[in-house]
C-alpha positions as CSV (number, residue, x, y, z in Angstrom):
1,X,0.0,0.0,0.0
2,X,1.6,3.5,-0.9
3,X,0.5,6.7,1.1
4,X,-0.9,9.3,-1.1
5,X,-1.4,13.2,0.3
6,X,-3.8,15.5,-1.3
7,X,-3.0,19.1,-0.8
8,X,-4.8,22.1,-1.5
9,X,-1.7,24.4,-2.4
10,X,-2.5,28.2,-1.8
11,X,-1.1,31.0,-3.9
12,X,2.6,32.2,-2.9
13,X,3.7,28.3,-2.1
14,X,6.4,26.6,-3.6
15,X,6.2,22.7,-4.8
16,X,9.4,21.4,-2.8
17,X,10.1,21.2,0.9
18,X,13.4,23.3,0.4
19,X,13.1,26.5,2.1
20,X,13.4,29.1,0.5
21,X,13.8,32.9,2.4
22,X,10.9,34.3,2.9
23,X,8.8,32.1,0.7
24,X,6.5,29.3,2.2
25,X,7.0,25.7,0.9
26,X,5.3,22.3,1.2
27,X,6.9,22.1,4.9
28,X,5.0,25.0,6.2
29,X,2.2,22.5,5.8
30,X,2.8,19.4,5.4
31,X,4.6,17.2,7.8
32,X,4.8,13.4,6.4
33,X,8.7,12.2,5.8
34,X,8.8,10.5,3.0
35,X,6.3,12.1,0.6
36,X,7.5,13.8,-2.3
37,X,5.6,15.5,-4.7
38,X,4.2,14.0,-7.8
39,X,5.0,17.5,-10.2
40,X,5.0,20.6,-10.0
41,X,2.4,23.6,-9.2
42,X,3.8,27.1,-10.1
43,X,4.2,29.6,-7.1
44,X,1.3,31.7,-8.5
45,X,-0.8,29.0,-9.1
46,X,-2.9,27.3,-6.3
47,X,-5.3,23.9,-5.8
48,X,-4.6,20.3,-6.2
49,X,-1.1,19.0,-5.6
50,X,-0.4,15.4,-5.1
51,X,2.7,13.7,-2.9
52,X,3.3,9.9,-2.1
53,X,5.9,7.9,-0.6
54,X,5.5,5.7,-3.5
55,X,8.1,6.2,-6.3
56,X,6.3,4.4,-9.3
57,X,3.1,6.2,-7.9
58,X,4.8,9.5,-8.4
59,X,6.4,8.3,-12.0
60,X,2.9,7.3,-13.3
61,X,1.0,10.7,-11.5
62,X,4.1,13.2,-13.1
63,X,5.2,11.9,-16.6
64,X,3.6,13.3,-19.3
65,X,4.0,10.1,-21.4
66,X,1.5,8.4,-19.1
67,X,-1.4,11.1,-20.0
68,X,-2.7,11.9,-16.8
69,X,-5.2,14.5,-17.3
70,X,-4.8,17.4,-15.2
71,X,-8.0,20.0,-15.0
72,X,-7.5,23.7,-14.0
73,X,-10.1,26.5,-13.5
74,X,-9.1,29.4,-14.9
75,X,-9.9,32.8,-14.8
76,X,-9.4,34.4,-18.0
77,X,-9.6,38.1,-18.7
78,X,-11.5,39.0,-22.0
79,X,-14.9,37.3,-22.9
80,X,-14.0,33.7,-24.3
81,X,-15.4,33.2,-27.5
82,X,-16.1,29.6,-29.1
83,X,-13.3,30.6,-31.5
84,X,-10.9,30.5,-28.7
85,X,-12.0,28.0,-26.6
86,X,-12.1,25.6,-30.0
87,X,-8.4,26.9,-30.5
88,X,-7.6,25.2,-27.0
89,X,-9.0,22.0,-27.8
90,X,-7.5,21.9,-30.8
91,X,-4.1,22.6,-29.8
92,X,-2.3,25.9,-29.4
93,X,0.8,26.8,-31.1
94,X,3.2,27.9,-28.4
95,X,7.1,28.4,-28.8
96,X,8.2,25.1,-27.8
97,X,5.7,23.6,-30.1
98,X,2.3,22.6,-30.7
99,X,-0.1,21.3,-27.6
100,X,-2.3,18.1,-27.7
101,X,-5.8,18.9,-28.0
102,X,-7.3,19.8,-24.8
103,X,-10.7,20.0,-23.2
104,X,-12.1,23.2,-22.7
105,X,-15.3,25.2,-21.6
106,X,-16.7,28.2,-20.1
107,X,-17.0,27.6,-16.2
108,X,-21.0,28.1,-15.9
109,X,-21.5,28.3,-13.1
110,X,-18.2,29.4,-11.5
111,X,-17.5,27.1,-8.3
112,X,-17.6,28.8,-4.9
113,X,-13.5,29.5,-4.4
114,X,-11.6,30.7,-1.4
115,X,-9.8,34.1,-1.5
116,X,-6.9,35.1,-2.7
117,X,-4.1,36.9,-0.8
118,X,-3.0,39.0,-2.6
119,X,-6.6,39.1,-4.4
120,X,-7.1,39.5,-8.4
121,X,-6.7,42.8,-9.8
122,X,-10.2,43.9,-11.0
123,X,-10.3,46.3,-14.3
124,X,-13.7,47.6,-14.7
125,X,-13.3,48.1,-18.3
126,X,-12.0,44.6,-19.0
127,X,-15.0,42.0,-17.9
128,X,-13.2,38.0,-16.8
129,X,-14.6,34.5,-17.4
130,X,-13.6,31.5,-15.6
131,X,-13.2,28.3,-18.2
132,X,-12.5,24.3,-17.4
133,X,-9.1,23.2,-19.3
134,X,-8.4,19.5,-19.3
135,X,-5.0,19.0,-20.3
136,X,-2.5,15.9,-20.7
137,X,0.6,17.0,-20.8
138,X,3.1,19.4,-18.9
139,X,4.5,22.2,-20.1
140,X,6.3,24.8,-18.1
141,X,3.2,27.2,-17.5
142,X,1.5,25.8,-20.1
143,X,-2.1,26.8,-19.3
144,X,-1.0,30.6,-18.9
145,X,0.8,30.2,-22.1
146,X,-2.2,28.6,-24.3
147,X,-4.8,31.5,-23.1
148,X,-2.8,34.0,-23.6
149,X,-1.9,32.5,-27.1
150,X,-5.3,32.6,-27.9
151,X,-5.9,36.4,-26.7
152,X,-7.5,35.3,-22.7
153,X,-4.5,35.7,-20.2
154,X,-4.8,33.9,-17.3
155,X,-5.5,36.5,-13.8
156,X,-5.7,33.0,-11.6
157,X,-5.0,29.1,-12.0
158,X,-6.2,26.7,-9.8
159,X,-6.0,22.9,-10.6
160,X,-8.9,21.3,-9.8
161,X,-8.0,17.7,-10.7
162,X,-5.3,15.4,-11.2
163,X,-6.5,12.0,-13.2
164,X,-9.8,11.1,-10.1
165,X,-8.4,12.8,-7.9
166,X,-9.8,16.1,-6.7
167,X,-9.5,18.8,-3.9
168,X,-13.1,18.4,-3.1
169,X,-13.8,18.8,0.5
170,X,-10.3,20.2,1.0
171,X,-10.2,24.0,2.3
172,X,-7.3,26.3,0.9
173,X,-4.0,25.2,2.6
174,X,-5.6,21.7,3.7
175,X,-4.5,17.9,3.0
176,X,-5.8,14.4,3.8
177,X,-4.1,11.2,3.3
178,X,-5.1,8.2,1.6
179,X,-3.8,5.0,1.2
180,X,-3.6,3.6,-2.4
């Protein structure tokens, strides 16, 4: 049986237990020796984060080559139109290449979310959308680089979902342990 930890990363965190001055990590949170994570959430990017104790685990949750599909909610400023949100799932054409088709949709309606410290910036000119993005593959940044590609820059990220595994019932800066 390997140990898996659900964690609901906050904004400002790092993914490693390295500290870092000034900066919170996975250690100002979670205390289970022996867990490492399974990838990578940016600093600026919050929600579902996966560790285990289990190395294959952690190979099969973090290699791209394994297809794991990863869903974020993300806030998007502009108005997504179904031009964009077909060039997502068709596959965006980034620097380092072209992405795999992905899953994407407006976020109707948008889930009930924590706050964010620091919060969002608001423009009162510029209206925002949340949309679902369904991804299998991992990019550096990648979901911040396919909205902007397709004119929607991202103003927050949160992943959602990692293969069946959710944050549901998790609060902001929370994790449970499972056994798998």
């Amino acid at each position: 049986m390997s140990k898996l930890i659900l964690f609901n990363k906050p904004y400002g965190v790092l993914s490693q237990f390295t500290a870092e001055p000034g900066i919170k990590t996975l250690a100002d949170y979670i205390q289970s020796p022996g867990c490492y994570p399974a990838g990578r959430l940016d600093k600026d990017s919050e929600g579902l984060i996966l560790l285990t104790d289990d190395g294959k685990l952690q190979h099969r949750i973090a290699n791209p080559a394994k297809k794991m599909s990863k869903c974020y909610w993300v806030q998007v400023e502009g108005e997504p139109n179904e031009q964009a949100l077909q060039q997502l799932r068709d596959g965006v054409l980034l620097k380092d290449g072209l992405t795999k088709p992905a899953k994407a949709r407006l976020l109707e309606p948008v889930p009930e979310l924590w706050d964010r410290t620091p919060p969002v910036r608001v423009r009162k000119t510029v209206p925002d959308h949340w949309i679902e993005l369904t991804i299998r593959e991992g990019k550096n940044r990648q979901v911040r680089r396919m909205t902007a590609a397709v004119g929607m820059p991202t103003l927050r990220l949160i992943r959602y979902r990692i293969g069946s595994w959710t944050f549901d019932g998790l609060k902001n800066g929370e994790w449970r342990s499972e056994t798998v």
